[in-house]
N, C-alpha and C positions, 0 to 999 in steps of 0.2 A: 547789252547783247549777249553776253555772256549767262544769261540761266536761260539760253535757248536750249544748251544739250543736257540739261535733266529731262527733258519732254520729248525727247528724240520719242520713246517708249510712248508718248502720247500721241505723237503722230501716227504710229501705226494703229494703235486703238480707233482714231477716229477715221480714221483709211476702212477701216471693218466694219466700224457703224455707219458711214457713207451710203453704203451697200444694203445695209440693215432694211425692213420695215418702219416704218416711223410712225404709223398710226395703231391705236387700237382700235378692235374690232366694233364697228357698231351693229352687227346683226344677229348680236346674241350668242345662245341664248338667256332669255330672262327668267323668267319665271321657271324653265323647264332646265337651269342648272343645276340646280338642286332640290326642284322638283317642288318648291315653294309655293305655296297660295295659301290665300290668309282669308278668313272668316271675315265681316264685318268690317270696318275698318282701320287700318292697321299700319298705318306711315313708314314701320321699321321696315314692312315689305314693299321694299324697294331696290331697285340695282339702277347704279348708273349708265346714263347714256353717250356713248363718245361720239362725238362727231367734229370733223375739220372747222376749227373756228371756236370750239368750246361743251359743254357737255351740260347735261338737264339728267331728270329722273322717271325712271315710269315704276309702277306699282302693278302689285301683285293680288290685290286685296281686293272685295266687292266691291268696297266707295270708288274704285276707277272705275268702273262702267256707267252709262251714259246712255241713254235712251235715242237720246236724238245726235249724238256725235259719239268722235271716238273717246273724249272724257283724255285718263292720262294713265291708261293700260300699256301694260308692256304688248310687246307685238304678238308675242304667244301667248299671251294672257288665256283666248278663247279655247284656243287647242289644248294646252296645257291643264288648266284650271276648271272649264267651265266642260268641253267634251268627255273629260277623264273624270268628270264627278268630283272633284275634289272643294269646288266649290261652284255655288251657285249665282248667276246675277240679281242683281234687283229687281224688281218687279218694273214691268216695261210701262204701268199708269204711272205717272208722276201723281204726288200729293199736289194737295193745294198750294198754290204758289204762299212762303209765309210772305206778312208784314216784313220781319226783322231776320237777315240769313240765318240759321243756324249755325253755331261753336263748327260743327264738323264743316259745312262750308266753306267759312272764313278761314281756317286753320291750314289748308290746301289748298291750293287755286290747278286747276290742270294743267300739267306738264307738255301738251300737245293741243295743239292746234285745231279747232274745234271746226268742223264745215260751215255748219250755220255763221260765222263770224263775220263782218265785215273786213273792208278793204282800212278800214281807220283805225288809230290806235286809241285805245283805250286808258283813261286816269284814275278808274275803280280798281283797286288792288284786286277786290273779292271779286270781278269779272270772269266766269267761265272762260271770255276767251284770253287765257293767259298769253300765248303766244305773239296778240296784240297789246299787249302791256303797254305804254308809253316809256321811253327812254330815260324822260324828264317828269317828274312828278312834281307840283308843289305841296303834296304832302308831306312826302319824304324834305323835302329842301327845310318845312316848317320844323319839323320830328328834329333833326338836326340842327339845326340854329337856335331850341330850344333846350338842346341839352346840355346840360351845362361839364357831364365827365368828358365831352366831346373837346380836344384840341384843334378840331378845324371845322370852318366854318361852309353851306353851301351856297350854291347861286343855280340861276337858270340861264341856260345858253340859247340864242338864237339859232344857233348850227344842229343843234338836237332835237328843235320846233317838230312837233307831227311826225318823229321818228319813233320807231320801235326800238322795243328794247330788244327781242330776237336777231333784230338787224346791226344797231349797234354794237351789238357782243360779235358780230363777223368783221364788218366794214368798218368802224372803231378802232379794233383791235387788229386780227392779223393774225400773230404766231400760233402757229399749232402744237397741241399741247404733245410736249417733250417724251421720248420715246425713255424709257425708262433704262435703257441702256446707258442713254447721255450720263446720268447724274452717278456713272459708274466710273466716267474718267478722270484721272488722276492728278488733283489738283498742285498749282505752283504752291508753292513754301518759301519766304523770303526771310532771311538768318539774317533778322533786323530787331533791334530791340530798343529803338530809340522811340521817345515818347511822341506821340502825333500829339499836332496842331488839335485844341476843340473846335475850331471853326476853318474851314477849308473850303472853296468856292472857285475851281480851275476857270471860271470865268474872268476871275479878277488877279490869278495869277498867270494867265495867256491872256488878256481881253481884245486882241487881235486875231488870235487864231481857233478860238472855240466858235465853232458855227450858226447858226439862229434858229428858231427854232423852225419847224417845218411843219407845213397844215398839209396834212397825208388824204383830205377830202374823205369822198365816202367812198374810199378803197382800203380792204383791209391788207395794207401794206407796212404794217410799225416794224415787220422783221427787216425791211428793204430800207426803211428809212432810219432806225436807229442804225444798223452798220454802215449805211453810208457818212451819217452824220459824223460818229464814232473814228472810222479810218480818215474823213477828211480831218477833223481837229489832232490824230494822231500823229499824220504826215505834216502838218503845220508845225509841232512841238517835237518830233525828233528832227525835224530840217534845219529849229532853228529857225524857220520863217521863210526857208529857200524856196518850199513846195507848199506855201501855203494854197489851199486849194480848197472849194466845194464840188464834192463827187456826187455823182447823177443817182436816187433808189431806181430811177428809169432802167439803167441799165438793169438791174437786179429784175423789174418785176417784168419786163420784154425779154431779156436774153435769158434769165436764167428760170426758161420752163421745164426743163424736166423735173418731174414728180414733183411743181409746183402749183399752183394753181390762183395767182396773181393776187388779182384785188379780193379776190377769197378767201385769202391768205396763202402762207406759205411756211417752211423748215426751216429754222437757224442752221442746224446743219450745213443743209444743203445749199444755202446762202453764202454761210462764211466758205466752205469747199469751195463754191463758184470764184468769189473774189478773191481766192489765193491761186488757183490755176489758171485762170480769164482776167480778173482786175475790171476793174471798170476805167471809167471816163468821166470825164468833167459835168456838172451843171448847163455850163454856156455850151457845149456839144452837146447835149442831150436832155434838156430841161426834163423837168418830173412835169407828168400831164396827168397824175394819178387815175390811171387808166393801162389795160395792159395793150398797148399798141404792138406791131412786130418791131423783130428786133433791127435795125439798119446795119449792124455791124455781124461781119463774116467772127467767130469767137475765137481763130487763130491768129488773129491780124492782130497790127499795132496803132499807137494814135493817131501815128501819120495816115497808115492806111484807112485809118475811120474817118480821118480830115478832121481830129483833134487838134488844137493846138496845146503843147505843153507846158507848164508853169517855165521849168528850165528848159532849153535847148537840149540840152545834153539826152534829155528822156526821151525814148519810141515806146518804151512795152507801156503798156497801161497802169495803172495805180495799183500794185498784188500786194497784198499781205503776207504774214508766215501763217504759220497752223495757229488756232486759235489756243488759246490757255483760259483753262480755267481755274478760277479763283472760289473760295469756301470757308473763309475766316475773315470774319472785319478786319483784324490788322493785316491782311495782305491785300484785302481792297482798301483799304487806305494808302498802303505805300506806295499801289501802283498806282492810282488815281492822282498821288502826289506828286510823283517822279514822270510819268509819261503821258497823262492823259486821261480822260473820260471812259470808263468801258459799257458792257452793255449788260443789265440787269432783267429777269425774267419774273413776271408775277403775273398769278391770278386780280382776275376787274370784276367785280360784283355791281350791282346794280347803282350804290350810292357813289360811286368813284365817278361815273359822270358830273355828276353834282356839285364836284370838290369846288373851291374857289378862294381857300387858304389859310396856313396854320399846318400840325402837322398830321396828316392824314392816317386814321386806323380804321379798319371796317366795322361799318357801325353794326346792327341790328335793325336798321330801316331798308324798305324796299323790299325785292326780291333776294332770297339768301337761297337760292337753287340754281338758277341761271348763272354762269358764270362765264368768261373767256379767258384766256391768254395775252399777253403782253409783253412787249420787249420794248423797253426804255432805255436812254442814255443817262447814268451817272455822270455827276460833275463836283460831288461835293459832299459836306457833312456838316453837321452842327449840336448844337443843344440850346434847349428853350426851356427854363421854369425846370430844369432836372429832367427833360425829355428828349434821350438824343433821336437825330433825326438824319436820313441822306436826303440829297438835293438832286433831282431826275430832272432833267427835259423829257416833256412829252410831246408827241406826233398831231398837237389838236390846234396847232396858230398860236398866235400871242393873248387871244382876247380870254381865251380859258387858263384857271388855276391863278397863279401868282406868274403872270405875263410867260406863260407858257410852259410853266415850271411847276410843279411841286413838291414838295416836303412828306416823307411819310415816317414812320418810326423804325429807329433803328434799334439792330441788336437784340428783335424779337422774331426775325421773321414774320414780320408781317405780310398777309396775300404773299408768301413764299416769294418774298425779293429778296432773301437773302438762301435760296437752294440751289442757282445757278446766275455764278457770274462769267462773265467771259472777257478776257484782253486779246490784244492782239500787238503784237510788231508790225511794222508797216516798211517795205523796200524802198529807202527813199534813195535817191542820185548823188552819187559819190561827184562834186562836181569840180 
């Protein structure tokens, strides 16, 4: 309890980011910010596209334009590029359909969502309608199980049957990508110099109080459901066992709507803020219906008054946290993860991380490498395999995905940037 008052100074920082914007802009401009357009075809001309839930890319160049759809043009592409003369579209006959696609084809698939496309998803990588991509490929699962620099292995999931992949990178995933302010706050530092464990698994040093995993359904809720997961295993491990407890994401994705947007996803931020000023409630009060239902509970009231019942007698106010802390060095997410708990880790999902099913996970070069989303997972662990260290995450996907609801990915590289933002927390338990 005692290096709460280094971060007094963080508290206030994240009191002003609270307040902040959290998203970047996604309405440009593109093409017309630097006044950009490109001859022929040209992939470098390109700017990213942000949007809640995850980001893609539109193009500057001729080869976006499309005769019969919008192809994967920036939004000003017309204005910009083609009214100001700077450059000209394609000619509006198509050639003859070839045999075999051509290199420029195959090489881009478009970044937007074509009109002519069906309501189905599609298992042809090179498919015009990109944004029907399928989730699940058994291309990519073959590409993968045949490589042999690969440390982990894939499978196909029942739960991702005749899903998109535009879809799973929202309802999947969840967190919206991090406001560039966050990764400004001022990380914990812990004046420890003893040597960690190689292998460490807070499952098996709490295996009563670390929580199960949780199937978040097709609601992008992982931001709701790793902090809940997260606070309930930490209230369990500083009690001692007194408050061991499972906490509701229900509460998170029904009460705490301002400037979120539910199964849509939603702000760590504005999550963790929630659960340190409001707190939530129990599981068996408020089961998860991964669905954003209203909230039943008034946000100043206590458990009593929500008809909680509480682990101990002694508790009224609901389950609160302190300010969150974050972490930015392996040996500090090590010591905390050893001494109090699981915390919650933040990564980019590409296309093949659906597909995982065990060993330790890097992102491959199969599938789609443009689409991506956000992700917030719960820590529990660390290891090494064959000279390849690794952390151990629960994910938001059930038991029957990855290694029983778990996986392994590589540590100490940043990989899919799960090591640029970690986050701890304190939890107020009953002095009893």
């Amino acid at each position: 309890m005692a290096y709460i008052l280094p971060i007094l100074l963080l508290v206030s920082q994240m009191t002003v980011l609270i307040v902040a914007q959290y998203s970047d802009p996604s309405s440009g401009p593109y093409c017309g910010k630097k006044n950009i357009c490109c001859k022929g075809r040209e992939d470098r001309c390109a700017h990213e596209v942000i949007y809640e839930g995850g980001d893609t890319m539109c193009y500057c160049d001729q080869f976006c334009y499309r005769p019969h759809g919008r192809g994967d043009c920036c939004e000003d592409y017309h204005t910009v590029c083609v009214l100001n003369g700077t450059t000209t579209p394609v000619p509006t006959t198509e050639p003859p359909t070839p045999t075999t696609p051509t290199v420029t084809e195959t090489t881009r698939a478009p970044a937007f969502l074509n009109a002519t496309c069906s309501t189905s998803c599609y298992n042809d990588q090179d498919d015009r309608c990109s944004n029907h991509r399928c989730l699940i490929q058994d291309e990519i699962i073959k590409q993968v199980n045949n490589d042999r620099s690969l440390k982990w292995r894939a499978s196909n999931y029942s739960q991702f049957s005749n899903k998109k992949l535009k879809d799973g990178l929202v309802y999947k995933l969840g967190t919206f990508k991090l406001n560039p302010a966050l990764f400004r706050m001022g990380a914990e530092r812990y004046d420890n110099d003893e040597p960690y464990l190689p292998q460490f698994d807070a499952r098996l040093r709490w295996p009563h109080l670390i929580s199960p995993v949780v199937d978040q359904g097709w609601c992008g809720s992982d931001w709701a459901v790793s902090l809940a997961t997260i606070v309930s295993d930490r209230y369990g491990i500083q009690s001692n066992g007194a408050e061991k407890v499972r906490l509701s994401p229900q509460t998170l994705l029904s009460c705490n709507v301002q400037r979120q947007q539910g199964c849509k996803g939603g702000h760590l931020d504005i999550a963790w803020r929630f659960a340190q000023v409001f707190g939530l409630v129990d599981e068996e009060c408020f089961p998860y219906q991964a669905d954003q239902n209203s909230c039943p509970f008034r946000l100043e009231d206590d458990l009593l008054s929500d008809g909680c019942k509480p682990v101990v007698p002694e508790r009224r106010e609901r389950y609160k946290i302190g300010p969150p802390i974050r972490l930015d060095r392996e040996r500090d997410v090590m010591y905390d993860i050893f001494n109090s708990g699981p915390i919650q880790a933040y990564m980019e999902v590409y296309q093949d991380f659906f597909h995982y099913k065990t060993g330790i996970y890097r992102h491959s070069k199969y599938g789609n490498q443009i689409m991506k989303g956000y992700h917030t997972v719960r820590l529990v662990g660390w290891g090494e395999e064959d000279n390849q260290k690794y952390w151990i995450a629960a994910n938001s996907w059930g038991t029957e995905w990855g290694e029983n609801g778990y996986f392994r990915i590589a540590r100490g590289v940043n990989e899919c940037k799960i090591e640029s933002f970690f986050i701890s927390v304190l939890c107020y338990v009953t002095e009893s």
